[in-house]
N, C-alpha and C positions, 0 to 999 in steps of 0.2 A: 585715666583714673580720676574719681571725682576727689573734688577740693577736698578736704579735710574739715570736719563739723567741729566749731569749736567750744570747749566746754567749760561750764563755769570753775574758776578756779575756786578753793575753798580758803578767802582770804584771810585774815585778819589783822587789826592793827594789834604791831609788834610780834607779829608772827612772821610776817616773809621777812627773807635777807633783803634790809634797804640801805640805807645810807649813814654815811658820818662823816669824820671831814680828815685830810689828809695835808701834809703842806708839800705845794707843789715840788716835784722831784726837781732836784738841780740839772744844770746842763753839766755833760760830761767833761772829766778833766784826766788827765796824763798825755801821755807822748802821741800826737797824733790828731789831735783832740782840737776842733776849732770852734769855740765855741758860735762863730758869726757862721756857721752851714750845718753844726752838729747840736744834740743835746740827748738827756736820758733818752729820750724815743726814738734819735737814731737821725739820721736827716731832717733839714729843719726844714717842714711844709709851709709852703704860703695860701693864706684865703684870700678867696677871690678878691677882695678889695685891696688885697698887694702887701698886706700886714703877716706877720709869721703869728703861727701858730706857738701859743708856750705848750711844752709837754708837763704835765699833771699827774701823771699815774703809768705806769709801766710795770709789766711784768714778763721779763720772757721765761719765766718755770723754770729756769738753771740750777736751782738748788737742790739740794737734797730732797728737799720736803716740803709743803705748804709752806707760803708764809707769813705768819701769823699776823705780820704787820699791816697786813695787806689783804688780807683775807677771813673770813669768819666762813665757818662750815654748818649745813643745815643736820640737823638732828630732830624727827618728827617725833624720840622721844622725851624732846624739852621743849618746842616748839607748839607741836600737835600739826607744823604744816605737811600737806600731804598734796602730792598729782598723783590721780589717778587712783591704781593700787599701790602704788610707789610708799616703801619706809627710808627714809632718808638716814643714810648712817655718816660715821668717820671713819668706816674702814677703810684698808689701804686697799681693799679689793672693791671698794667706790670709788675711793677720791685718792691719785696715785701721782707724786711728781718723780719724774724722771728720764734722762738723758735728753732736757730742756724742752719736755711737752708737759702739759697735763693731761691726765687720762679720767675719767668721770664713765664711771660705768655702772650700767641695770643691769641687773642679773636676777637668775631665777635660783634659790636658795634649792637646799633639800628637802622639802615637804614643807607645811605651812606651818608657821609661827604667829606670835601674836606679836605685832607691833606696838608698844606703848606709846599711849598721845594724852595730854592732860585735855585733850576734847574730843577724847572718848579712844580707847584701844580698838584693833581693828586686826583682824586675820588676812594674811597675805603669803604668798610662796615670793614676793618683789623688794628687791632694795635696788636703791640707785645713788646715785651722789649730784650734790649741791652746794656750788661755794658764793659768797657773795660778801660786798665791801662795808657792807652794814658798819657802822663806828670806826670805818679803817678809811676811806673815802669817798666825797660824794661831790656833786656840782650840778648847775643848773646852764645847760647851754653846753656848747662847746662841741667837738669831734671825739667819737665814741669806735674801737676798731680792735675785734681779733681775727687773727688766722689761724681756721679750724677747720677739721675734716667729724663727716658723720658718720655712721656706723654705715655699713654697706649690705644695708637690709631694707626689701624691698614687699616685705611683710609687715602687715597690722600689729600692733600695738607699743610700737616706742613711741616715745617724745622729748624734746631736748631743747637747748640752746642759748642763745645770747639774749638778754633784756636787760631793762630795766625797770627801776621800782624807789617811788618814791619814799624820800625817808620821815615823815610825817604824813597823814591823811589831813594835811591842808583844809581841804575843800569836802572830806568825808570818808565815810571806807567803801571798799575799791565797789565801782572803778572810778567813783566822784573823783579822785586825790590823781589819778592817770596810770599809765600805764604803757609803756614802748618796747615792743618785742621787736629786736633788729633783725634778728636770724632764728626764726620758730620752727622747727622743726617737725615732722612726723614721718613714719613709716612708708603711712598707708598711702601715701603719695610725695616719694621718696626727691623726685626732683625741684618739689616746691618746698623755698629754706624764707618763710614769711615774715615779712614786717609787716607789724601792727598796731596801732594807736587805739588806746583802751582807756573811757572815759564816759561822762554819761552823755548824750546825743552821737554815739558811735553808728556811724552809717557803714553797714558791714562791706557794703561797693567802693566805697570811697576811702575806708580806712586801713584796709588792708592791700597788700604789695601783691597781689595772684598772679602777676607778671614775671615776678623775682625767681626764676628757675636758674635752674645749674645739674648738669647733664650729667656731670659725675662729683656729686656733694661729697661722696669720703675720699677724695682727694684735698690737697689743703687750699683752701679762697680765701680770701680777706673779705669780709662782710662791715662796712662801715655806716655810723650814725654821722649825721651832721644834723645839728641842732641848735637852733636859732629864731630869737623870738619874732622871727619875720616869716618862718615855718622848717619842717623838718621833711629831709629825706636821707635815705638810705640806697649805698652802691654797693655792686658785689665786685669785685676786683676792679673797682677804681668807675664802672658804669653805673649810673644812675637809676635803678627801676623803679621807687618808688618817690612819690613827692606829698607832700600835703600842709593844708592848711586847715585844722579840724575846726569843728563849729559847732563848741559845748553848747549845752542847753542853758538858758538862763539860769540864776542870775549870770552864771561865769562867761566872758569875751574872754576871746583868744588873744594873750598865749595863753591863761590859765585854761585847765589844769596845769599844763606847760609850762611852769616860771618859776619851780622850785628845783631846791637840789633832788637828786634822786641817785642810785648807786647801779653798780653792774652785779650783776649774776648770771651764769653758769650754770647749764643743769642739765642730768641726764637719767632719765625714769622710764615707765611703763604706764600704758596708757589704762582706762578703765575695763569694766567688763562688756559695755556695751558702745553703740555706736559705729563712726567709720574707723575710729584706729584702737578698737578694742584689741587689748592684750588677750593672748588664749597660747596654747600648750602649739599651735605653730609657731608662734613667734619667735625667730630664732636669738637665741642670749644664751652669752652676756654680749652686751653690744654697746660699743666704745665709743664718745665724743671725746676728739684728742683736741687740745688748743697748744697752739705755734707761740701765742703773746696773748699780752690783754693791754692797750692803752690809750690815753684820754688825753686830749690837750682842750686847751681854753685860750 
């Protein structure tokens, strides 16, 4: 099945879920609890140069319900951000926490509606869900890692997954400012879960992971970022597929766009009307991106 065409997203600044700042989660404490092998994130990891990892951000979806301290929700009718045909809501029939997964799902509504966007309304039968850390937490560097499974569809027109996204346009709007998609998802070619680096001098051969396959995706993987201003790769259960050292266009030397904070999000929609992973009345929905955790160390 051929690659998957990738399509411009409709950006803007202060529209996508980006970043804020969060204070690093403590290490764990009660009966059991050590803090010299354990902390929030669970066992304490070492980087390579022999130094532990601190954990930063943790979520493993146990509660009730989103959480608010930790999360912001995408609404395309306060935002105006849109994928695809995708209207991004809060319902619980998008964006669902329970018995410690999150559920994010595209669905095909009953007949067409108008979606409201203050850059401009727009007719669709699609809603999906979208959560991200925008003013809840951000960082620049560091170890980026959820364990998630994707819908188990092997038809045109979803699209989903792990990224990130800068909380400032630094250097410009997108994709000047950058852009790191760890686990990118789509349908139409179901076993490829892509990492991507999105910026201006993007060499589509060199910046993207088309290696990064996994044989049965809606089962659960761990999909991780390591990032560092000496460069950034991405593993899917703990293997290495993708690596790189991008080579912005002038003025910007690497690491820029690379050297700011930027935030995580979460996302699961329907793709456009045309194209390789065009949405159409086969496409089987509603179809579910579940995550296991979400966390970040530094």
């Amino acid at each position: 099945m051929s690659a998957p065409v990738r399509r411009p997203r409709l950006l803007a600044a202060g529209v996508l879920l980006a970043l804020g700042l969060l204070a690093p989660v403590q290490a764990a404490t009660g009966p059991g609890a050590d803090a010299a092998t354990s902390d929030a994130c669970g066992a304490v990891l070492t980087k390579p140069d022999g130094t532990p990892w601190t954990c930063s951000f943790v979520d493993d979806f146990d509660g009730s319900g989103l959480d608010p301290t930790k999360w912001i929700t995408q609404q395309t009718s306060l935002t105006g951000f849109r994928s695809g045909l995708t209207c991004f809501t809060t319902s619980d029939k998008n964006i669902k926490v329970f018995k410690g997964e999150l559920s994010l799902t595209a669905r095909m509504e009953r007949g067409k509606f108008l979606c409201k966007s203050p850059t401009g309304d727009f007719t669709t039968t699609y809603t999906g869900g979208m959560i991200g850390t925008r003013t809840r937490f951000s960082q620049a560097y560091g170890r980026f890692e959820v364990r998630a499974k994707y819908p188990n569809v092997a038809t045109a027109g979803v699209h989903g997954g792990f990224w990130l996204y800068p909380l400032t346009n630094t250097y410009g709007a997108w994709p000047a400012s950058g852009e790191i998609d760890v686990a990118e998802w789509f349908s139409n070619d179901p076993t490829l879960v892509l990492p991507s680096l999105h910026y201006d001098g993007r060499d589509a051969s060199l910046d993207s992971g088309w290696g990064c396959r996994v044989a049965d995706p809606w089962n659960y993987h761990t999909y991780t970022l390591d990032w560092e201003p000496t460069g950034i790769s991405v593993a899917i259960d703990g293997t290495t597929c993708f690596s790189r050292v991008a080579d912005p266009d002038s003025p910007l030397v690497w690491p820029q766009p690379f050297d700011k904070p930027f935030s995580m999000i979460l996302n699961m929609g329907v793709g456009p009307t045309s194209g390789s992973n065009a949405v159409s009345s086969a496409t089987p929905l509603p179809a579910t991106y579940v995550v296991d955790y979400a966390k970040a160390w530094r």
